[in-house]
gemmi code that builds the backbone of each chain (N, CA, C; Angstrom):
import gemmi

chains = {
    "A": [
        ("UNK", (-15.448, -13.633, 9.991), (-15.944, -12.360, 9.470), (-14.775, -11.454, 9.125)),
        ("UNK", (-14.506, -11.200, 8.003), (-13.266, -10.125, 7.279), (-14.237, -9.554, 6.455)),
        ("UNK", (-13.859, -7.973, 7.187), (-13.989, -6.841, 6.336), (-13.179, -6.163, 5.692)),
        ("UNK", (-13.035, -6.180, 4.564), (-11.853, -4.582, 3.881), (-12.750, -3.446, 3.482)),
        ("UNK", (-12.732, -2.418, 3.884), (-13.207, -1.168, 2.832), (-12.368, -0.288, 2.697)),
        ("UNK", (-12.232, -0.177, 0.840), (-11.311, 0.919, 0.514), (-12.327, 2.239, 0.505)),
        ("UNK", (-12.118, 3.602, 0.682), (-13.141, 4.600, 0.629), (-12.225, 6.079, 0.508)),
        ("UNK", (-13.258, 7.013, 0.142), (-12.758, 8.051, 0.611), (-12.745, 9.074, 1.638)),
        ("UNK", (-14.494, 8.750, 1.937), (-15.355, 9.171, 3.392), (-14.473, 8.981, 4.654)),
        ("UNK", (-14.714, 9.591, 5.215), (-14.341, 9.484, 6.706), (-14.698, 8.106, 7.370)),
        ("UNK", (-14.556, 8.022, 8.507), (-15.025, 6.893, 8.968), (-14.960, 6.751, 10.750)),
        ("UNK", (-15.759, 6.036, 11.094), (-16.096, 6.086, 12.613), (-15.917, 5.094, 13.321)),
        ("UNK", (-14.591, 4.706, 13.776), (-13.439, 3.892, 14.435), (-14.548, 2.734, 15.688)),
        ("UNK", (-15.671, 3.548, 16.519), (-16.165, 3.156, 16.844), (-17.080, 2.218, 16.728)),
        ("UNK", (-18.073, 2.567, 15.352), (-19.093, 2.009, 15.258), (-18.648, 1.021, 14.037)),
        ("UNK", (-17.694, 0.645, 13.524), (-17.096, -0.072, 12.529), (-16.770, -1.517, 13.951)),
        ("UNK", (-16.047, -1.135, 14.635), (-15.523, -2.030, 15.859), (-16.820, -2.816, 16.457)),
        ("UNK", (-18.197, -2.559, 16.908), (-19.235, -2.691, 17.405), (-19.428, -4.223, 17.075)),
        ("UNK", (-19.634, -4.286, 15.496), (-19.676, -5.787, 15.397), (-18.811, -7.044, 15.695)),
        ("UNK", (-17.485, -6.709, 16.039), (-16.570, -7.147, 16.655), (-16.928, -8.359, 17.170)),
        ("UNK", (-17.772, -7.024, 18.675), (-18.020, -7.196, 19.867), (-18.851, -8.826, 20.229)),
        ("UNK", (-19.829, -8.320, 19.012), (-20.873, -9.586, 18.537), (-20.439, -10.647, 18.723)),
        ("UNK", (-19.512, -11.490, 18.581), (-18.708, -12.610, 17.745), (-18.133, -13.644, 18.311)),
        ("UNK", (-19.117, -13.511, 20.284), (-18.549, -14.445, 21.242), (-17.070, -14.678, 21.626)),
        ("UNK", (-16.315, -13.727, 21.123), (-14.810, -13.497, 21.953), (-14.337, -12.904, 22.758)),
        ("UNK", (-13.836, -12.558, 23.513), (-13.141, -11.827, 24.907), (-12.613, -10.710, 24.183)),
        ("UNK", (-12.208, -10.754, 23.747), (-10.891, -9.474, 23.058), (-10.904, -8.913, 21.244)),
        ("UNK", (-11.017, -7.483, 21.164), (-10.874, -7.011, 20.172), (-9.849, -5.949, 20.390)),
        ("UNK", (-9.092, -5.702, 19.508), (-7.620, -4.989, 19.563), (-7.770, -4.066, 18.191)),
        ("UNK", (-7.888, -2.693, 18.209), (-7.738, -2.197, 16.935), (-6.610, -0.990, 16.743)),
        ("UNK", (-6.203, -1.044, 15.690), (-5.354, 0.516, 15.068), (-5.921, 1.538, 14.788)),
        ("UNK", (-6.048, 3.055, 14.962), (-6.567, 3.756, 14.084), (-5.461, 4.818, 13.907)),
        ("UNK", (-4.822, 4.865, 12.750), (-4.004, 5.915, 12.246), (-4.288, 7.046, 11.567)),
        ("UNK", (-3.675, 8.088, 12.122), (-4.330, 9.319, 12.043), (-3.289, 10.284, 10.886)),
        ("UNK", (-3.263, 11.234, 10.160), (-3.010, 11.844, 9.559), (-2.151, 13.151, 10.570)),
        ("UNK", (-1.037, 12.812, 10.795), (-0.282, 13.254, 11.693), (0.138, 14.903, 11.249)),
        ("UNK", (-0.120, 15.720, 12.242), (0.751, 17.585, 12.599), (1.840, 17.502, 12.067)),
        ("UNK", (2.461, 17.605, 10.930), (4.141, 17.321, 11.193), (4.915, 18.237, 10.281)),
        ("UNK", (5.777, 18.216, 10.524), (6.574, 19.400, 9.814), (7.874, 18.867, 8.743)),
        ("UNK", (8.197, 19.189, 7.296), (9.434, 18.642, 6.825), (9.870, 19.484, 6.160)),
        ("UNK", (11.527, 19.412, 6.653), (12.186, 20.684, 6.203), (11.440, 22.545, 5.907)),
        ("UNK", (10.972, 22.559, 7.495), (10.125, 23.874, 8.057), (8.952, 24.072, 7.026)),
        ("UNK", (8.486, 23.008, 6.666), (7.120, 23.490, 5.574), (5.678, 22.619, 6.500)),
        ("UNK", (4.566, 22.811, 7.051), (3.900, 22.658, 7.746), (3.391, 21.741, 7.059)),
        ("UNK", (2.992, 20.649, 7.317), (1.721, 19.536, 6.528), (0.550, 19.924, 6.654)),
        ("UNK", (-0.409, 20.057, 5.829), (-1.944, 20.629, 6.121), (-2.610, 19.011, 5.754)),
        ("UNK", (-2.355, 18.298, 4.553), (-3.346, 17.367, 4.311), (-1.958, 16.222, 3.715)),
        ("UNK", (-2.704, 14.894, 3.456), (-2.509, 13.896, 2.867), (-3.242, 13.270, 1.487)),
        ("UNK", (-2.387, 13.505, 0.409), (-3.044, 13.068, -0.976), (-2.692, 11.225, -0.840)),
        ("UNK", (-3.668, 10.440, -0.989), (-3.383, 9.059, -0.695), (-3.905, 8.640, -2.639)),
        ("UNK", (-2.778, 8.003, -2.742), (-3.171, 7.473, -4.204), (-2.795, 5.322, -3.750)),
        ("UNK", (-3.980, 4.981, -4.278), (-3.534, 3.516, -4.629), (-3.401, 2.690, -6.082)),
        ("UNK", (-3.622, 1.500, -5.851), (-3.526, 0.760, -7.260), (-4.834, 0.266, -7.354)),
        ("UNK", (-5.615, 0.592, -7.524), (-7.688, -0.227, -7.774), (-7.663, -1.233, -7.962)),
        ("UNK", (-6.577, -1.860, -8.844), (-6.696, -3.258, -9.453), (-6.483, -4.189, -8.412)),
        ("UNK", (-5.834, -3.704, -7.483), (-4.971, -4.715, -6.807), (-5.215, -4.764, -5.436)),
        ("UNK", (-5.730, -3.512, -4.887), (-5.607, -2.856, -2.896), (-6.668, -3.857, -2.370)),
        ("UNK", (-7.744, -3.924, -2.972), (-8.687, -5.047, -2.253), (-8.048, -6.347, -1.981)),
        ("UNK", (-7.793, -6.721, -3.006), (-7.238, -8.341, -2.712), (-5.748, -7.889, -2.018)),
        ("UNK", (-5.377, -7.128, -1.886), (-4.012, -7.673, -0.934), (-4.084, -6.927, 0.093)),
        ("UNK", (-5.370, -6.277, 0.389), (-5.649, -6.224, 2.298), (-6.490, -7.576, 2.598)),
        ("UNK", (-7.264, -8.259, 1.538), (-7.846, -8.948, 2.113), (-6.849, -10.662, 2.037)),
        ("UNK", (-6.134, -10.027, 1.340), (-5.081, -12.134, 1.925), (-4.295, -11.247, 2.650)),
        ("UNK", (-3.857, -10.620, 3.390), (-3.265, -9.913, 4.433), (-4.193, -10.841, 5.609)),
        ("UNK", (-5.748, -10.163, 5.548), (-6.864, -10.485, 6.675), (-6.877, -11.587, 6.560)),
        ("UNK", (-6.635, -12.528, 5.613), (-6.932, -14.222, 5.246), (-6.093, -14.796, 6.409)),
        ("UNK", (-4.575, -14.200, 5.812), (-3.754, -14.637, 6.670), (-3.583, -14.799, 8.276)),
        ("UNK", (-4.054, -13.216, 8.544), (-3.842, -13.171, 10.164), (-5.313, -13.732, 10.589)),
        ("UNK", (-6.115, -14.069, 9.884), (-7.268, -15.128, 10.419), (-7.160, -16.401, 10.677)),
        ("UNK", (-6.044, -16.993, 9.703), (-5.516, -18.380, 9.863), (-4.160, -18.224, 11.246)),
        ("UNK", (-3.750, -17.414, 11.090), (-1.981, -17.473, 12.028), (-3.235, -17.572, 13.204)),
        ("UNK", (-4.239, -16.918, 13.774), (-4.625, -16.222, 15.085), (-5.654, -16.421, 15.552)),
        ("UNK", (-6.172, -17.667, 14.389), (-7.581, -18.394, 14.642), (-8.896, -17.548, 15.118)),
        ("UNK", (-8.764, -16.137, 14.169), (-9.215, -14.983, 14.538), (-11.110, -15.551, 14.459)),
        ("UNK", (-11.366, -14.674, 15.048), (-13.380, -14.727, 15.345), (-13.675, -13.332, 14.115)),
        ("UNK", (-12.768, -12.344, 13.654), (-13.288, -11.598, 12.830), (-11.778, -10.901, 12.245)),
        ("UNK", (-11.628, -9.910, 11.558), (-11.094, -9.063, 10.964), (-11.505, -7.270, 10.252)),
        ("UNK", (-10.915, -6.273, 10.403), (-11.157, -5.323, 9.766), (-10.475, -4.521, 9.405)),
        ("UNK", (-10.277, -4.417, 8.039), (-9.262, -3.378, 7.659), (-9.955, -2.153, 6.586)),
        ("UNK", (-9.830, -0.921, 7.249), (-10.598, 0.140, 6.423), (-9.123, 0.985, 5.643)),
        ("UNK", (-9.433, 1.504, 5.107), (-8.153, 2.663, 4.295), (-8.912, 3.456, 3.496)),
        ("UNK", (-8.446, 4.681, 3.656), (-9.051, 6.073, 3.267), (-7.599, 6.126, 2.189)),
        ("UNK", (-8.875, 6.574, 0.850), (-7.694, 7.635, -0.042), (-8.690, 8.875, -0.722)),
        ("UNK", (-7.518, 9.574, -1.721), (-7.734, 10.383, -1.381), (-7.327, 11.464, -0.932)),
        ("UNK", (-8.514, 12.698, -0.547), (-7.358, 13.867, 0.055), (-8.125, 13.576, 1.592)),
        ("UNK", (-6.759, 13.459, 2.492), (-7.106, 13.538, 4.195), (-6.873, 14.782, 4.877)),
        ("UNK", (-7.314, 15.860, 5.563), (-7.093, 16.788, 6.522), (-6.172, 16.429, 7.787)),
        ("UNK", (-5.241, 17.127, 7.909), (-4.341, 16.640, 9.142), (-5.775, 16.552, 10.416)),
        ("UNK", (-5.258, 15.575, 11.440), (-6.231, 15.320, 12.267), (-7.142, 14.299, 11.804)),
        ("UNK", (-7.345, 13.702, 11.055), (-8.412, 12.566, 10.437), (-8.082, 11.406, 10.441)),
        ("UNK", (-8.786, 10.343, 10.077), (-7.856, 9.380, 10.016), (-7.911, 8.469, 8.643)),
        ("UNK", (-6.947, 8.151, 8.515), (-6.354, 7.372, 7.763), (-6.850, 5.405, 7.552)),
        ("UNK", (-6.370, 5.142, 8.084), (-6.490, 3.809, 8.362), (-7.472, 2.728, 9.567)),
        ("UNK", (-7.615, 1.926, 9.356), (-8.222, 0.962, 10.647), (-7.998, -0.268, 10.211)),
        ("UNK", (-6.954, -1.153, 11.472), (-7.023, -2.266, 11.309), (-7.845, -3.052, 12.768)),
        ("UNK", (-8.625, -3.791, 12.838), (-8.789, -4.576, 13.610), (-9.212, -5.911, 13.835)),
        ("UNK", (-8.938, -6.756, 15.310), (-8.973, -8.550, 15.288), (-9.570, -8.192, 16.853)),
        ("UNK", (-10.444, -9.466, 16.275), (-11.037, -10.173, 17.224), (-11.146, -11.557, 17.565)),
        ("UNK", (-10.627, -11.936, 18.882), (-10.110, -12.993, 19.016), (-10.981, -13.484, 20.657)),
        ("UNK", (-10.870, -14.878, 21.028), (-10.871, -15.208, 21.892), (-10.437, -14.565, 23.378)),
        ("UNK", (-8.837, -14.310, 23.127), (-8.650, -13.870, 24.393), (-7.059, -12.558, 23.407)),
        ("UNK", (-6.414, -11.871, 24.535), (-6.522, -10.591, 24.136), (-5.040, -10.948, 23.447)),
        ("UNK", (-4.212, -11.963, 23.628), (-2.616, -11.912, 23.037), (-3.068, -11.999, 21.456)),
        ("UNK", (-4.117, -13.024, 21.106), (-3.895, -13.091, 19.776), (-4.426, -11.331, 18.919)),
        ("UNK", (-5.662, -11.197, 19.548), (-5.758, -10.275, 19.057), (-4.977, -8.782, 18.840)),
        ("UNK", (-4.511, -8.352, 19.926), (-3.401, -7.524, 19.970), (-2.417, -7.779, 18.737)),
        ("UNK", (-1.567, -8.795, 19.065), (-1.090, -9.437, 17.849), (-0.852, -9.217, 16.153)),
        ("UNK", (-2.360, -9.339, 16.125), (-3.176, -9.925, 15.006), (-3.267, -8.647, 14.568)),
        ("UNK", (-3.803, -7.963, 15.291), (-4.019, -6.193, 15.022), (-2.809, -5.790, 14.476)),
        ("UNK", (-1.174, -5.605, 15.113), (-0.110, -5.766, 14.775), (0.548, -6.045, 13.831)),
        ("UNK", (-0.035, -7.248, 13.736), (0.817, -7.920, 12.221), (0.223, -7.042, 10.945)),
        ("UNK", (-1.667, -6.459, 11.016), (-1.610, -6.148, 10.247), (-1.641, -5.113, 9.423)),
        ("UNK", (-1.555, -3.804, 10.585), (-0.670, -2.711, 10.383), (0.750, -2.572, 9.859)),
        ("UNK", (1.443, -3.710, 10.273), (3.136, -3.679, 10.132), (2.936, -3.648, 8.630)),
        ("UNK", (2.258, -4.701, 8.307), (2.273, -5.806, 6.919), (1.623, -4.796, 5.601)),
        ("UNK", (0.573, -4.171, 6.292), (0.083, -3.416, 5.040), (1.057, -2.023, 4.513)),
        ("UNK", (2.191, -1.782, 5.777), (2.679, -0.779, 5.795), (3.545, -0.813, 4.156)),
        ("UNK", (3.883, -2.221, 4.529), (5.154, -2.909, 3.238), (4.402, -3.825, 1.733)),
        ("UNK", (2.938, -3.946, 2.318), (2.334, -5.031, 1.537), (1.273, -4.822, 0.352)),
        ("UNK", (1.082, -3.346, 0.696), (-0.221, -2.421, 0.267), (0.041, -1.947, -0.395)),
        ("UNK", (-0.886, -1.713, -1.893), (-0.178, -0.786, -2.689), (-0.882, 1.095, -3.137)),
        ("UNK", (-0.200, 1.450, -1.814), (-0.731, 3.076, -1.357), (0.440, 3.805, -1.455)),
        ("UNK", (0.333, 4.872, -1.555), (1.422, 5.815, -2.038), (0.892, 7.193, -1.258)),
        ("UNK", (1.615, 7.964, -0.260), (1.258, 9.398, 0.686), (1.888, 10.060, -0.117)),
        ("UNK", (1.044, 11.393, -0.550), (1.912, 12.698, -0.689), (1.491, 13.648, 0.461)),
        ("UNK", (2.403, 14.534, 0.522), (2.098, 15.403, 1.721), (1.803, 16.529, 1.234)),
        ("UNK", (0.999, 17.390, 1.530), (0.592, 18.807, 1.025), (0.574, 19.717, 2.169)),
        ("UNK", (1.524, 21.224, 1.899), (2.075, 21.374, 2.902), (1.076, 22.959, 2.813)),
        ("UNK", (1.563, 23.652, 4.036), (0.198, 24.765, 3.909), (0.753, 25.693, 2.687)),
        ("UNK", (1.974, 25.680, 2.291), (2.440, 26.824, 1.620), (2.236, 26.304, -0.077)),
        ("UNK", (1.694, 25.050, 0.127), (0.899, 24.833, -1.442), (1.782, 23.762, -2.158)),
        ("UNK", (3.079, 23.693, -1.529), (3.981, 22.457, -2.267), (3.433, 21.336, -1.625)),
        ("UNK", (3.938, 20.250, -2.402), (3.800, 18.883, -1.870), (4.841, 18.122, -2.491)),
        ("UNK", (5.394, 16.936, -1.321), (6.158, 15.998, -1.764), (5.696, 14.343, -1.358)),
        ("UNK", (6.174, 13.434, -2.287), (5.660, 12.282, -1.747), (6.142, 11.844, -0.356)),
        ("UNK", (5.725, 11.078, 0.631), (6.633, 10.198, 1.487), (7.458, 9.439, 0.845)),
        ("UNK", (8.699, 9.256, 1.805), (9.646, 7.818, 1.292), (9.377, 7.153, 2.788)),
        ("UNK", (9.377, 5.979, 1.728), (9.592, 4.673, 2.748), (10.186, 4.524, 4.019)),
        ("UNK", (10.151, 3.777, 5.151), (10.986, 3.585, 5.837), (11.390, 2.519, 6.144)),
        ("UNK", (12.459, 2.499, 6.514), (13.443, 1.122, 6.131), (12.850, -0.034, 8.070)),
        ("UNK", (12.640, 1.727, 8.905), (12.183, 1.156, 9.947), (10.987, 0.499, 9.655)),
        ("UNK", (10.156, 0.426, 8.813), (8.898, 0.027, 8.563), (9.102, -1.499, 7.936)),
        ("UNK", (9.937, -1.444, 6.897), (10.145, -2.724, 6.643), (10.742, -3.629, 7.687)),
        ("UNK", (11.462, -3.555, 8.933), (11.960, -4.006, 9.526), (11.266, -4.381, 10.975)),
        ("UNK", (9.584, -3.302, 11.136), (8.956, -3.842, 11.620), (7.889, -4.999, 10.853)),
        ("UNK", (7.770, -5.294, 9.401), (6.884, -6.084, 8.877), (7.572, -7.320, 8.814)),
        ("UNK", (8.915, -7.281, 7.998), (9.834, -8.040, 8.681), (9.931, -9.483, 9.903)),
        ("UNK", (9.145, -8.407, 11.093), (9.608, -9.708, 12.347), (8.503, -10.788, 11.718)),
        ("UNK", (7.244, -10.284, 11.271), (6.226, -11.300, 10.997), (6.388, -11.836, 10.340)),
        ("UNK", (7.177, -12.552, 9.748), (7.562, -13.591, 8.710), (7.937, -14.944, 9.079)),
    ],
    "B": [
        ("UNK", (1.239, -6.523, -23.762), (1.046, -6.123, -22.166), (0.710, -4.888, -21.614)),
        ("UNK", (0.049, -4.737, -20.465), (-0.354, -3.215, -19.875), (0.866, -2.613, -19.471)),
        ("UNK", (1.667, -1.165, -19.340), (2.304, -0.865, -18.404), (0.981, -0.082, -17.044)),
        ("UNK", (1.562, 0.313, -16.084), (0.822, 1.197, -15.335), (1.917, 1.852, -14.420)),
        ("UNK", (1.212, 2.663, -14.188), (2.413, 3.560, -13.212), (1.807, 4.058, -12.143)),
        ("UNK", (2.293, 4.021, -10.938), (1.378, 5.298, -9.851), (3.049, 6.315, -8.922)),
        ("UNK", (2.422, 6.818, -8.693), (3.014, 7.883, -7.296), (3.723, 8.463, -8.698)),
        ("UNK", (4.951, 8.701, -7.756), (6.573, 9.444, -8.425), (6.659, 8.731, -9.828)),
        ("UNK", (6.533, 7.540, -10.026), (7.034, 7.003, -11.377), (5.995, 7.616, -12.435)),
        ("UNK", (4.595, 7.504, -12.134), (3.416, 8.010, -12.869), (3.724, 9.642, -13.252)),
        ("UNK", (4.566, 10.104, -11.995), (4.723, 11.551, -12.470), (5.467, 11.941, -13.266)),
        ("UNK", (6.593, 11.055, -13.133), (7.859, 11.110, -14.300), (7.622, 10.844, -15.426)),
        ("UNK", (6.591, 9.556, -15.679), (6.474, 9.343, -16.851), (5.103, 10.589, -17.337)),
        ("UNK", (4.422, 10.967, -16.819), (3.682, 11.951, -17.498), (1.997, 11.488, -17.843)),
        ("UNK", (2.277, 10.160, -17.372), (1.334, 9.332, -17.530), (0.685, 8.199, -16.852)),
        ("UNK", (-0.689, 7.629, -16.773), (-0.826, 6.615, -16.048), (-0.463, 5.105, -16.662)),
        ("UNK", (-0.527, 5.200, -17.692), (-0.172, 3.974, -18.164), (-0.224, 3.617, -19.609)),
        ("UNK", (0.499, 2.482, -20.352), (0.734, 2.339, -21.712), (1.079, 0.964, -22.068)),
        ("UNK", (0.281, 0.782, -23.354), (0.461, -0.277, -24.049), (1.970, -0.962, -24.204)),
        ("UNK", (2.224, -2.359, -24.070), (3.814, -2.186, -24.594), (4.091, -3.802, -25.367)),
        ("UNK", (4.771, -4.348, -25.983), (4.537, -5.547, -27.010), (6.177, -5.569, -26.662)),
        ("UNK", (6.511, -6.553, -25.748), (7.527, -6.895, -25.570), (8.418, -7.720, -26.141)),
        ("UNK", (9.485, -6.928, -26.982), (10.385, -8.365, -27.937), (11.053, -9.561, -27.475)),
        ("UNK", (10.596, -10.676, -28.213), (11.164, -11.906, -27.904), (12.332, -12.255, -26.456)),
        ("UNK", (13.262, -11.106, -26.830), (14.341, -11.750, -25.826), (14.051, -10.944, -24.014)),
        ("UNK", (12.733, -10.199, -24.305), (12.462, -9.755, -23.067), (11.956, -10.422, -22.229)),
        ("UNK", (12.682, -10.993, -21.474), (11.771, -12.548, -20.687), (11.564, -11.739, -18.855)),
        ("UNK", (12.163, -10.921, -18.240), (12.258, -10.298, -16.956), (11.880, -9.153, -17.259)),
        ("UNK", (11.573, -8.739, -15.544), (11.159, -7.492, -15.371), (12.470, -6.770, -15.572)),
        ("UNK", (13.768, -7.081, -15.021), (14.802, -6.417, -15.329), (14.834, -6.110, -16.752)),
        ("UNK", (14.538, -7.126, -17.702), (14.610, -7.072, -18.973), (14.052, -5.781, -19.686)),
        ("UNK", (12.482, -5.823, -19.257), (11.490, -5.261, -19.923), (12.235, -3.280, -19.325)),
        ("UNK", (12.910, -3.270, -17.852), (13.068, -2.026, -17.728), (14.397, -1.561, -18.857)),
        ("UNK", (15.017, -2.250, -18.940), (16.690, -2.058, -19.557), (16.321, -1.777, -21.234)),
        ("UNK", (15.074, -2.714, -21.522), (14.263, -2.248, -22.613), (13.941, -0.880, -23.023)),
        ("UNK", (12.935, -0.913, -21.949), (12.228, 0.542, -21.780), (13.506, 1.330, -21.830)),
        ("UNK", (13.623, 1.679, -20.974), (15.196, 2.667, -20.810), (15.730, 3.357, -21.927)),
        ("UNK", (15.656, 2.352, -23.482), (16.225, 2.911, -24.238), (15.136, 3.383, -25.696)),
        ("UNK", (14.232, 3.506, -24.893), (13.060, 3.594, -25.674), (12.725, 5.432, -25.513)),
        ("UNK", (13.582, 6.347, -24.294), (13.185, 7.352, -24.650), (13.832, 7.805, -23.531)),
        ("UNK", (13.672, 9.628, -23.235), (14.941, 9.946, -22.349), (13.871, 9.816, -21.022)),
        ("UNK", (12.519, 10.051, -21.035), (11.432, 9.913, -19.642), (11.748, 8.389, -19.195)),
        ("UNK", (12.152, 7.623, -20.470), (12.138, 5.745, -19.361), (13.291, 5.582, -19.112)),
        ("UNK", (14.092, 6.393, -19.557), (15.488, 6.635, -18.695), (15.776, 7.396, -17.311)),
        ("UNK", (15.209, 8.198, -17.365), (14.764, 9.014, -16.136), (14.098, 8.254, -15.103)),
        ("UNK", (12.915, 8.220, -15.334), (11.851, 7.340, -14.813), (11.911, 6.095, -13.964)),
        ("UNK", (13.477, 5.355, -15.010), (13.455, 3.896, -14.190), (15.154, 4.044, -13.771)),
        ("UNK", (16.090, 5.231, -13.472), (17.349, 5.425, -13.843), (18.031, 4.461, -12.224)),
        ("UNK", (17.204, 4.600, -11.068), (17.289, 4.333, -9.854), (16.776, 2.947, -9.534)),
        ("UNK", (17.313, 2.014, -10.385), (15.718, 1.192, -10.360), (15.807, 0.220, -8.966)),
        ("UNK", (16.568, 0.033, -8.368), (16.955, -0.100, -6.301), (15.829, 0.409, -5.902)),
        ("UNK", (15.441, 1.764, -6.218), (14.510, 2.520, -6.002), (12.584, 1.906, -6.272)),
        ("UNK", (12.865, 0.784, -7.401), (11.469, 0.945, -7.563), (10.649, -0.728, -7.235)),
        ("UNK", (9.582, -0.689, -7.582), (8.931, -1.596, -7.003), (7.767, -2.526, -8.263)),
        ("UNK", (7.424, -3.796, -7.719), (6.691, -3.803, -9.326), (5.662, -5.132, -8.922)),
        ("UNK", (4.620, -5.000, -9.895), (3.474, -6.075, -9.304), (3.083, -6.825, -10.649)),
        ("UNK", (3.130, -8.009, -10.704), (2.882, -8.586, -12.354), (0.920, -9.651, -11.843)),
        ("UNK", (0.333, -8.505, -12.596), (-1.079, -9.029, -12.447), (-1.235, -8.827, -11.263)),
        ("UNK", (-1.348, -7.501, -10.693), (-1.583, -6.963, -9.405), (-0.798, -8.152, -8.206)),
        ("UNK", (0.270, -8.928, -8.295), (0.519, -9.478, -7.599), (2.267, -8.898, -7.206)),
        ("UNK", (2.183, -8.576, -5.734), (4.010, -7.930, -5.961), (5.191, -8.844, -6.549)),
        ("UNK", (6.175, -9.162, -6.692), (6.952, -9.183, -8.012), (8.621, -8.584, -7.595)),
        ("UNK", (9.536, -9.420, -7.615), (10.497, -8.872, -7.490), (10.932, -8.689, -8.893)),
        ("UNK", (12.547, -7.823, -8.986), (12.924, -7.210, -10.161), (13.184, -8.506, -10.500)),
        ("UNK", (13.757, -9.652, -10.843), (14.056, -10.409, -11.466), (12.662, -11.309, -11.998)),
        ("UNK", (11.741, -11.070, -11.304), (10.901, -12.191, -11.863), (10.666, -12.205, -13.362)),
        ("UNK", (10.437, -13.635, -14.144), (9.823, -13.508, -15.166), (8.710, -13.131, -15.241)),
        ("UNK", (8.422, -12.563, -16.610), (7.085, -11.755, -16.941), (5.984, -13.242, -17.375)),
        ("UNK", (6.669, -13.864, -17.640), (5.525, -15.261, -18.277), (4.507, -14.677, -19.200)),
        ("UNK", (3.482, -14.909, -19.006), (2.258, -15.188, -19.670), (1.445, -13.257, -18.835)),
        ("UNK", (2.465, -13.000, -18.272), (1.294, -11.624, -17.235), (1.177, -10.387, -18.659)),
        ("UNK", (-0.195, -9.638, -18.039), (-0.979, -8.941, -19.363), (-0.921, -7.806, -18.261)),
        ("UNK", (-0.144, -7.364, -16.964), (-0.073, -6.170, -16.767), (0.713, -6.039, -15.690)),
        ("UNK", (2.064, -5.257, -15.841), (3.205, -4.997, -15.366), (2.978, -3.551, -14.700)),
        ("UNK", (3.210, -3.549, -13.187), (3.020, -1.962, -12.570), (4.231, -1.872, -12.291)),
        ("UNK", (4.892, -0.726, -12.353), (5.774, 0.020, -11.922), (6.041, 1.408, -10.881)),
        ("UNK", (6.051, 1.063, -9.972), (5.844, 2.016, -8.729), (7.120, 2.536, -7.685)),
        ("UNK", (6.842, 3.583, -6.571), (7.844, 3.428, -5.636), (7.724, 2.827, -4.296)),
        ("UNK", (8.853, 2.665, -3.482), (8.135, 1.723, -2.522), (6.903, 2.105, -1.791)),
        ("UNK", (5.913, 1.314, -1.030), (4.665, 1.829, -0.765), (4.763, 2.284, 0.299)),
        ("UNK", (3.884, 3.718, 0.691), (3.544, 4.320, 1.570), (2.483, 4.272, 2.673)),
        ("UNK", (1.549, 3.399, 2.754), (0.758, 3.545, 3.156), (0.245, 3.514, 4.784)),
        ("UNK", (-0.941, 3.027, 5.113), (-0.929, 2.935, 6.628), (-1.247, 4.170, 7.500)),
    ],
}
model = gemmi.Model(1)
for chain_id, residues in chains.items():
    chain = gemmi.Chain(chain_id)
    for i, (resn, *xyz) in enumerate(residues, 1):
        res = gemmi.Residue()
        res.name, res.seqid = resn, gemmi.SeqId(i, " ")
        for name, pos in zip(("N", "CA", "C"), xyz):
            atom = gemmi.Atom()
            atom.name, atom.element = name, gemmi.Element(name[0])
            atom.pos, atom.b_iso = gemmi.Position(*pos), 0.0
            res.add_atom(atom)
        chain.add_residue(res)
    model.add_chain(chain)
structure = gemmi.Structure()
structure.add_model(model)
structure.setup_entities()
C-alpha cells in the first residue's frame, strides 16, 4: 500500500497514519514537518510559499515510495506534501512506513525524508512579516544526509 | 522542445516557460544553456551561475552534461527545497 498526495489543504498526521495500523505489522514510523518560527537576517518568517513541478512531483515521490518498499520489504508507505501558501506552525510534509518490526520502519521513514529533501522537485520561499520574501537555499547538510542512502 | 522554469530561475526569466528549436550542434544540456546564454541578456543572467542550477529532461532529474536525445521538455531550476 503506497500513498502520495500532493495538496494544498492541511492535513491530519493522525488519521492519514490509522490505516497503517491495519496492515498486520508491528511498527509504523512517521515524519511530520512543520513550517518552522524562524528568523533570517532579523526579518521574522510568517508563512511558506511552496512552489513545485506538476509534471513531475507525483512520480518522483512515488519511485522514492517504490523504492523504500523494495529496500524495507515495507507492509505500506505514505508520503503527503503541502504546497502552496503554509502559516508558520502547520505542516508541511508527511512521510511514513510500515513495517513488520520497528528498525525497518524507522529507517524507511528516514530514507524518505532525507531523499525527497534532494529528490523532489519543490522549491520554499519564505515570507517574512514585514512583507519581503526570499527563496530558501539548499543545504549542502541535506545533501549529505540523502547521500548516506545510496 | 519545451523550456520550463520554476523558483529563482522562473523569476529571472520573467516567465514560466518557452518554446525552443534547438540547432543541430546542440546535443547537451550544457550545450542548449551556452546556447541560450547568447540568445539575450535575461539567459545570460538567468543561467550566469550555472554550478548553481539544476535540470530534469522529461520530468526526469538530469545532470548538466546529459544529452538532450529525443526529450520534448527540458526544466531548468534551483537546487530543490523541499521537505
Amino acid at each position: 500500500m503506497i500513498q502520495v498526495h500532493i495538496q494544498t489543504e492541511r492535513f491530519d498526521t493522525g488519521a492519514l497514519l490509522r490505516p497503517l495500523h491495519q496492515l498486520g505489522g508491528g511498527a509504523v514510523a512517521s515524519f511530520t514537518g512543520i513550517a518552522r518560527s524562524d528568523h533570517n537576517e532579523g526579518r521574522q518568517v510568517s508563512a511558506i510559499l511552496l512552489e513545485h513541478y506538476p509534471a513531475m512531483t507525483q512520480a518522483a515521490l512515488e519511485d522514492l515510495a517504490t523504492e523504500a518498499q523494495a529496500r524495507w520489504s515495507l507492509l505500506g508507505g505514505i508520503i503527503v506534501h503541502r504546497v502552496g501558501r503554509i502559516i508558520v506552525g502547520e505542516e508541511i510534509v508527511l512521510t511514513a512506513a510500515a513495517a513488520p518490526h520497528r528498525a525497518a520502519a524507522l529507517e524507511a521513514c528516514a530514507f524518505l525524508i532525507d531523499r525527497l529533501k534532494t529528490d523532489a522537485p519543490f522549491w520554499k520561499k519564505e515570507i517574512y512579516s514585514d512583507g519581503t520574501a526570499a527563496w530558501v537555499k539548499a543545504k549542502d547538510s541535506d545533501t549529505a544526509r540523502a547521500d548516506k542512502w545510496v | 522542445m519545451r523550456l520550463v522554469y520554476f523558483a529563482s530561475v522562473r523569476e529571472a526569466m520573467g516567465r514560466d516557460g518557452e518554446d525552443f528549436d534547438p540547432p543541430a550542434h546542440v546535443n547537451s544540456i550544457d550545450d542548449c544553456l551556452t546556447f541560450l546564454a547568447q540568445q539575450g541578456a535575461e539567459y545570460a543572467a538567468a543561467f550566469a551561475q550555472r554550478e548553481k542550477l539544476r535540470f530534469a529532461l522529461d520530468q526526469q532529474m538530469a545532470k548538466h552534461d546529459a544529452p538532450i536525445g529525443t526529450a520534448t521538455e527540458l526544466a531548468i531550476f534551483p537546487p530543490v527545497t523541499g521537505g
